[in-house]
N, CA, C and O atoms as a printed pandas DataFrame, in Angstrom:
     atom_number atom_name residue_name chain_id  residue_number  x_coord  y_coord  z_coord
0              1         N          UNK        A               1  109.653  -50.925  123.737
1              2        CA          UNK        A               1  108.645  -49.909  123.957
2              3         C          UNK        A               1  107.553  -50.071  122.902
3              4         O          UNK        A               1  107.778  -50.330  121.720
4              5         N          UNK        A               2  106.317  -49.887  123.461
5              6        CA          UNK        A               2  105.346  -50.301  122.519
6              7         C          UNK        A               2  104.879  -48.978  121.863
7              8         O          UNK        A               2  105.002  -47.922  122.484
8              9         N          UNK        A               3  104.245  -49.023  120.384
9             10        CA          UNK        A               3  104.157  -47.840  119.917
10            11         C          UNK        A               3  102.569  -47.530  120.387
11            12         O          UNK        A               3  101.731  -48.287  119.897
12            13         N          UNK        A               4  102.055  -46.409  121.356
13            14        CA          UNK        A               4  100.481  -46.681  121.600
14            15         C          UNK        A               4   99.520  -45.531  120.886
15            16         O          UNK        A               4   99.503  -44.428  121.434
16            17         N          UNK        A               5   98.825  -45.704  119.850
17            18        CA          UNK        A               5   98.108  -44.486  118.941
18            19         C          UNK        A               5   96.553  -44.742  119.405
19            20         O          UNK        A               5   95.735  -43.905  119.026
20            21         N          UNK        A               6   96.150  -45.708  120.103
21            22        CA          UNK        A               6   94.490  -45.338  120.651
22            23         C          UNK        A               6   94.350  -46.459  121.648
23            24         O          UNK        A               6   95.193  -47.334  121.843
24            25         N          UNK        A               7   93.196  -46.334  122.253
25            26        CA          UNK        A               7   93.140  -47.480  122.996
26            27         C          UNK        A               7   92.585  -48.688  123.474
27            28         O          UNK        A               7   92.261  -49.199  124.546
28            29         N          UNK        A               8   92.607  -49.040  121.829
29            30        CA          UNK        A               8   93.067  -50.288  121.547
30            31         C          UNK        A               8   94.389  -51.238  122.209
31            32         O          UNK        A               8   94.613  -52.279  122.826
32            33         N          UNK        A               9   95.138  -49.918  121.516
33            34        CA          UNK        A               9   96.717  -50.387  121.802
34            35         C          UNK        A               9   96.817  -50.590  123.202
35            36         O          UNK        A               9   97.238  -51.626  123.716
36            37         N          UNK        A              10   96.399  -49.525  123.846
37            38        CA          UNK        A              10   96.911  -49.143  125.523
38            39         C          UNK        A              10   96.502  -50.336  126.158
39            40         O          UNK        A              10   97.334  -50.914  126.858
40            41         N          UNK        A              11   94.879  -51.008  125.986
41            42        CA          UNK        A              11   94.267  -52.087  126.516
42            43         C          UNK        A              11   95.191  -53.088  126.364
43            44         O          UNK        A              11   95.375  -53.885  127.283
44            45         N          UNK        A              12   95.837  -53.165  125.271
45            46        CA          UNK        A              12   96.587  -54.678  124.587
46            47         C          UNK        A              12   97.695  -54.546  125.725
47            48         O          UNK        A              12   97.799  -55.341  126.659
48            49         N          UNK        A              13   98.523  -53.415  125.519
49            50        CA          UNK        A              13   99.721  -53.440  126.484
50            51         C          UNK        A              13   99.764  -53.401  128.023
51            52         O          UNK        A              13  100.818  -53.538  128.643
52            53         N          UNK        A              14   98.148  -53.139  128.818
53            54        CA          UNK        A              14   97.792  -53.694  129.547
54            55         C          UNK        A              14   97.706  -54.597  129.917
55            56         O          UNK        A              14   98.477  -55.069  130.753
56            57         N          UNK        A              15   96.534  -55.291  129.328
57            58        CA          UNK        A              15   96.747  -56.777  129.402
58            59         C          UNK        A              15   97.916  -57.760  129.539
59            60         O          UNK        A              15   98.126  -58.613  130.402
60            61         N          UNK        A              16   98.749  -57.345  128.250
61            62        CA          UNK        A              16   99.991  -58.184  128.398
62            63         C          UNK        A              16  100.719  -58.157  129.558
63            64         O          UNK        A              16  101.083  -59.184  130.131
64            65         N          UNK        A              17  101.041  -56.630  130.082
65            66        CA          UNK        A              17  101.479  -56.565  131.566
66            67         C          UNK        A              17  101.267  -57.355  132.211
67            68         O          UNK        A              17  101.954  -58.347  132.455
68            69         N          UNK        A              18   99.928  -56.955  132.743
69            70        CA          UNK        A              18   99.141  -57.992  133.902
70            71         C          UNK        A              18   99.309  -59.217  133.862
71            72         O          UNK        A              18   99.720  -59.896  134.802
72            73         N          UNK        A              19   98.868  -59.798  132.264
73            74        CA          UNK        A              19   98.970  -61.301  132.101
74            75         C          UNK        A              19  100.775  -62.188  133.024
75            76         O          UNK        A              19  101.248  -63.216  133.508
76            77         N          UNK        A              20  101.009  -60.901  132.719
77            78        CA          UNK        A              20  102.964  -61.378  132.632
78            79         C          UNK        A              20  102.995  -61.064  134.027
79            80         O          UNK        A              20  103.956  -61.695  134.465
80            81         N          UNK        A              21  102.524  -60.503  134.847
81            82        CA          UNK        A              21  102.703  -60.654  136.258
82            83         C          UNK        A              21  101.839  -61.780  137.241
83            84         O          UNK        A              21  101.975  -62.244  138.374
84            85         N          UNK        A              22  101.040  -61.903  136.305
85            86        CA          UNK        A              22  100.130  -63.265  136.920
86            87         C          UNK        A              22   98.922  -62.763  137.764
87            88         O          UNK        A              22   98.346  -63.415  138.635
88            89         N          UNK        A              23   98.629  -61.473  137.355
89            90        CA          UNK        A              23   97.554  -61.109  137.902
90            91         C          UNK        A              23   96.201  -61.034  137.362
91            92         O          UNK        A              23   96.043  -60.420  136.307
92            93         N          UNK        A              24   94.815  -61.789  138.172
93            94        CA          UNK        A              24   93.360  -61.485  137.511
94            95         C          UNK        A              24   93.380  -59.721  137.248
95            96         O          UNK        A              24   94.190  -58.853  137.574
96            97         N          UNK        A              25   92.165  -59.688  136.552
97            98        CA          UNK        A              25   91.704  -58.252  136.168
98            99         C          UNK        A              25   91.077  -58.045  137.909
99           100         O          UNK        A              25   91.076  -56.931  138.432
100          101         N          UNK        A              26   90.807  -58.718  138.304
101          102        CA          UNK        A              26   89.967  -58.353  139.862
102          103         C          UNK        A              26   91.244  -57.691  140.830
103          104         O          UNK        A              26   91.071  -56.833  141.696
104          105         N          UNK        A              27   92.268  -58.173  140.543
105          106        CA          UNK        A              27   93.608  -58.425  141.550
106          107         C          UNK        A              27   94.128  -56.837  141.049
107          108         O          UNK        A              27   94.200  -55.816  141.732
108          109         N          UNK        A              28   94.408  -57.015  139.807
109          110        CA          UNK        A              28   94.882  -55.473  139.703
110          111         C          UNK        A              28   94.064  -54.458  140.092
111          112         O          UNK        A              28   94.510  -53.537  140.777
112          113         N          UNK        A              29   92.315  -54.526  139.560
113          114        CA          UNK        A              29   91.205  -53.330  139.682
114          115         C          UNK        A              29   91.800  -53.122  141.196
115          116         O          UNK        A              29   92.376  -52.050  141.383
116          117         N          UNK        A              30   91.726  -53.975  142.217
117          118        CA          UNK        A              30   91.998  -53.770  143.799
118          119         C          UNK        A              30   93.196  -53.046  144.063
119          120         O          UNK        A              30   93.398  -52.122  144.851
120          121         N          UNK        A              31   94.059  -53.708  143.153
121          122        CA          UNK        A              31   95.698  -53.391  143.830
122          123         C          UNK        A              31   95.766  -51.181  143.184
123          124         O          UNK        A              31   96.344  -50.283  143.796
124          125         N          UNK        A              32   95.162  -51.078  142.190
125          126        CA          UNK        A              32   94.744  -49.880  141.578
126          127         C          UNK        A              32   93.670  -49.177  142.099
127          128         O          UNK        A              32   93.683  -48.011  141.706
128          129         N          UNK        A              33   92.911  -49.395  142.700
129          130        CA          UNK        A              33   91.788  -48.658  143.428
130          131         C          UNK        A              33   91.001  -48.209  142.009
131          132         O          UNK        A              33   90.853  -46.988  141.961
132          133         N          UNK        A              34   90.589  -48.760  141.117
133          134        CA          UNK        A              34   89.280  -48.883  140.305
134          135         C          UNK        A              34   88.897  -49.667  140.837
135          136         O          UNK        A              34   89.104  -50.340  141.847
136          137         N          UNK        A              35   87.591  -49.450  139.234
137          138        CA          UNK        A              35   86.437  -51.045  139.611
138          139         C          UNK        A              35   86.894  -52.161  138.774
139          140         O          UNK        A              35   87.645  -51.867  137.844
140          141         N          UNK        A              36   86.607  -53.251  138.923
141          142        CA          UNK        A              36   86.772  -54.483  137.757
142          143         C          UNK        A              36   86.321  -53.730  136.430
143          144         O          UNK        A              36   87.074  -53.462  135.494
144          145         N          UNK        A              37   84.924  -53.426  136.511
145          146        CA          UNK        A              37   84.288  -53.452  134.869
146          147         C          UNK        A              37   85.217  -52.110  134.069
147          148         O          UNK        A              37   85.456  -51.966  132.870
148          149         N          UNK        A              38   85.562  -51.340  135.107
149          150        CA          UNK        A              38   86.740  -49.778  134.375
150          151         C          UNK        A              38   87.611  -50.487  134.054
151          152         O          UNK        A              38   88.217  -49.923  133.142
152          153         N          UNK        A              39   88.243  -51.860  134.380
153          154        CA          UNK        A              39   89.614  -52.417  133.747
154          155         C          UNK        A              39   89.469  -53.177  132.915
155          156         O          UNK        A              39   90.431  -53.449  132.197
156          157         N          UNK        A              40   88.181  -53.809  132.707
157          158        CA          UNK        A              40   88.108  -54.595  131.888
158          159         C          UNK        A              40   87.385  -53.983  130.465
159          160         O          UNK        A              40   87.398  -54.681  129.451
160          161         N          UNK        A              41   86.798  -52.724  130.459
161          162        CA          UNK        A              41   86.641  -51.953  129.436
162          163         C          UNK        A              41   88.119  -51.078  129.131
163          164         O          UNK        A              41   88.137  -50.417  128.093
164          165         N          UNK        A              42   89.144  -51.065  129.866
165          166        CA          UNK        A              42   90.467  -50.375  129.432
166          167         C          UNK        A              42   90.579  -51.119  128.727
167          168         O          UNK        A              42   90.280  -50.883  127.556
168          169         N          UNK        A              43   91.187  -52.687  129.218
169          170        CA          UNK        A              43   92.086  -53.688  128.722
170          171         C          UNK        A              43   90.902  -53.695  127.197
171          172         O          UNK        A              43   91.585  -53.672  126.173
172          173         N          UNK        A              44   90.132  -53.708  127.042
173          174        CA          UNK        A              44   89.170  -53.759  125.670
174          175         C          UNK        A              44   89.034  -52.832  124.450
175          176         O          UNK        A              44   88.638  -52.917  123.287
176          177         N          UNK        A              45   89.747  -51.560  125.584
177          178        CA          UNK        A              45   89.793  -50.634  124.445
178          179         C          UNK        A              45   88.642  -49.610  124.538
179          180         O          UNK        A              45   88.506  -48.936  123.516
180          181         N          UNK        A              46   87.904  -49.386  125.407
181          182        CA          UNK        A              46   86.941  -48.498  125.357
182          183         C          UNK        A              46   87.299  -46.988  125.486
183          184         O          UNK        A              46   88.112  -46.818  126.394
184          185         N          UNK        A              47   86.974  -45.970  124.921
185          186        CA          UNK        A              47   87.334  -44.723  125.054
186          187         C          UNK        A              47   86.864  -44.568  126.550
187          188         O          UNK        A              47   85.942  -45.115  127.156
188          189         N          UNK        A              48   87.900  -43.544  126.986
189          190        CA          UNK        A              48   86.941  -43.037  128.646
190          191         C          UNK        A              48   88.084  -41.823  128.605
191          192         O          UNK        A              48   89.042  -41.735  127.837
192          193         N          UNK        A              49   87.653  -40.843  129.756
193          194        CA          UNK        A              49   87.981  -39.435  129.731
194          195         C          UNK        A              49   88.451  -39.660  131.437
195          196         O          UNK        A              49   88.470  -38.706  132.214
196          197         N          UNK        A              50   88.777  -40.925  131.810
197          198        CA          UNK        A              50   88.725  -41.128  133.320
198          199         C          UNK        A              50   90.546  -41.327  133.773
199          200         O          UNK        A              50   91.073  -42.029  134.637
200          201         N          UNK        A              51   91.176  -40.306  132.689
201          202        CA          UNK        A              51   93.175  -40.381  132.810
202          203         C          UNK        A              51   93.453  -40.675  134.050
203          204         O          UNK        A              51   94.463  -41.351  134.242
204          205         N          UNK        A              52   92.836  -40.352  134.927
205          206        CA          UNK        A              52   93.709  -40.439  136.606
206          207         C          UNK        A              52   93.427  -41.948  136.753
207          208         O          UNK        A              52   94.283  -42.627  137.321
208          209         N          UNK        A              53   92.319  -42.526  136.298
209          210        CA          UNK        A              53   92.106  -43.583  136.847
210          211         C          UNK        A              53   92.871  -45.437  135.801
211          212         O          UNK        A              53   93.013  -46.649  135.963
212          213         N          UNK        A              54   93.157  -44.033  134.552
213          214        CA          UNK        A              54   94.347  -45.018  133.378
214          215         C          UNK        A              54   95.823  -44.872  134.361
215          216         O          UNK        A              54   96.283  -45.821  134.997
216          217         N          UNK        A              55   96.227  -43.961  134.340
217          218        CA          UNK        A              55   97.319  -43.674  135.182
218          219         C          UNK        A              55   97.578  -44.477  136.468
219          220         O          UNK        A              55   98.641  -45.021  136.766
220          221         N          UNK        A              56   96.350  -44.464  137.237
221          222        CA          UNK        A              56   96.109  -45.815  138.960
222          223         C          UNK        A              56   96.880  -46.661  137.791
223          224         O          UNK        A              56   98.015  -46.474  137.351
224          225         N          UNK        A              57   95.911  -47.655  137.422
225          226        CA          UNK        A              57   96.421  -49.000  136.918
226          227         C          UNK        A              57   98.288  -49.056  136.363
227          228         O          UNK        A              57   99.112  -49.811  136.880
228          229         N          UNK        A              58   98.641  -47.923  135.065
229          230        CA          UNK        A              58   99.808  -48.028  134.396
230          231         C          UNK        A              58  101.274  -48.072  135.733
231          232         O          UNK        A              58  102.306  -48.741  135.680
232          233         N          UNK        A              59  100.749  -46.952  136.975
233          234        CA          UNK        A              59  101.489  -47.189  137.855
234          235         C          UNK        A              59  101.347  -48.690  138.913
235          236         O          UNK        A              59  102.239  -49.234  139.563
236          237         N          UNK        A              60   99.842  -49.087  138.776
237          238        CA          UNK        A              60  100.823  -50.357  139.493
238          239         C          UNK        A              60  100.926  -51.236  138.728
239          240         O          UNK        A              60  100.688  -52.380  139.113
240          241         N          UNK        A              61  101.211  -51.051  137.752
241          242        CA          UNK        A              61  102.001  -52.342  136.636
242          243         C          UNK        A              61  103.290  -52.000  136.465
243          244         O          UNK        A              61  104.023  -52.894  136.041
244          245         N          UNK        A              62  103.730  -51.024  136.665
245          246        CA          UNK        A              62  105.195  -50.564  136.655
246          247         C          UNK        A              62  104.994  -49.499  135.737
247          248         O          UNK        A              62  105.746  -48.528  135.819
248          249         N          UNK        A              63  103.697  -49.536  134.488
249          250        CA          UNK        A              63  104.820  -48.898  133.481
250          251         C          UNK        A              63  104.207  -47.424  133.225
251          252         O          UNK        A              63  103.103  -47.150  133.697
252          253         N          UNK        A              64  105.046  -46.342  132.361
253          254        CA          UNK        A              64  104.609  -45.354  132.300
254          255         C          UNK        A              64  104.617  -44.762  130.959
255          256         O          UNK        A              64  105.012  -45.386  129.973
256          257         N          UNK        A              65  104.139  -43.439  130.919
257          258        CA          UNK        A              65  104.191  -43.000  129.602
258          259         C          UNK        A              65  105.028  -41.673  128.847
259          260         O          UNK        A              65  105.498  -40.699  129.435
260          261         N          UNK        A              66  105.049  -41.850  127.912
261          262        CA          UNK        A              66  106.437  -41.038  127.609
262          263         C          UNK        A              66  105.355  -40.252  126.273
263          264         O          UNK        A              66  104.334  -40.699  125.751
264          265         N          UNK        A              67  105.913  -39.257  126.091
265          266        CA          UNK        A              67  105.052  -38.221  124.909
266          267         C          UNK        A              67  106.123  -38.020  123.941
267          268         O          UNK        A              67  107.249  -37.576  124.166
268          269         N          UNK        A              68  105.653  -38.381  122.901
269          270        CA          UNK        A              68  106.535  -37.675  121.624
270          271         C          UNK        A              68  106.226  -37.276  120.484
271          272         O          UNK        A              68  105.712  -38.241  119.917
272          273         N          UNK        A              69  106.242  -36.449  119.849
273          274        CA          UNK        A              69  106.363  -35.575  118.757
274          275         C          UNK        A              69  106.095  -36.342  117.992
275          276         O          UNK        A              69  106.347  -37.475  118.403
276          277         N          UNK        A              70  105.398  -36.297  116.344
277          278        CA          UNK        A              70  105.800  -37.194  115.734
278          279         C          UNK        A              70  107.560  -37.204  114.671
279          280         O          UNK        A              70  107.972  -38.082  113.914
280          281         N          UNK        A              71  108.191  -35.910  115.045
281          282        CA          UNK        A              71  109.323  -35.649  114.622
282          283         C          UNK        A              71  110.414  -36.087  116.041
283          284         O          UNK        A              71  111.601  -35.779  115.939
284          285         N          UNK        A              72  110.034  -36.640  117.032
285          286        CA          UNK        A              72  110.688  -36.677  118.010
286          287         C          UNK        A              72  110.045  -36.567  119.589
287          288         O          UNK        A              72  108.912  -36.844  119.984
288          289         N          UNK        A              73  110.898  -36.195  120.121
289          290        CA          UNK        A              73  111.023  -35.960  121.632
290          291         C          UNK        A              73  109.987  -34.236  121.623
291          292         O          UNK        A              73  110.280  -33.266  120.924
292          293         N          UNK        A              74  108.863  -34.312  122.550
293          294        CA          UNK        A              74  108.944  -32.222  122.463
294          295         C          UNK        A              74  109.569  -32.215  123.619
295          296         O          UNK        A              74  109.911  -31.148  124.129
């Protein structure tokens, strides 16, 4: 599990996904219903306020997100 504190991180663990499934940034934007340039400013790290459309992509890569405390689980 990757530790993710901005998104920086989130882009990186994106990428790696994708890379590891063998998919272009074009192939996922489609398979996710964004645009190319929204995935390719995720995977980069750009701030955006556009969660539903972080969420499209994390679900079709498989992966999801988990919230925790910094003392734990809330």
């Amino acid at each position: 599990m990757a530790d993710i504190s901005d998104t920086v991180a989130l882009g990186k663990v994106i990428r790696q996904a994708r890379k590891q499934q063998s998919l272009t940034q074009e192939q996922l934007a489609a398979l996710s219903g964004v645009g190319p340039r929204f995935l390719r400013e995720l995977e980069h790290g750009k701030e955006t306020s556009r969660i539903g459309l972080v969420f499209a992509v994390l679900n079709t890569l498989g992966l999801s997100v988990q919230i925790t405390g910094r003392g734990g689980d809330i």
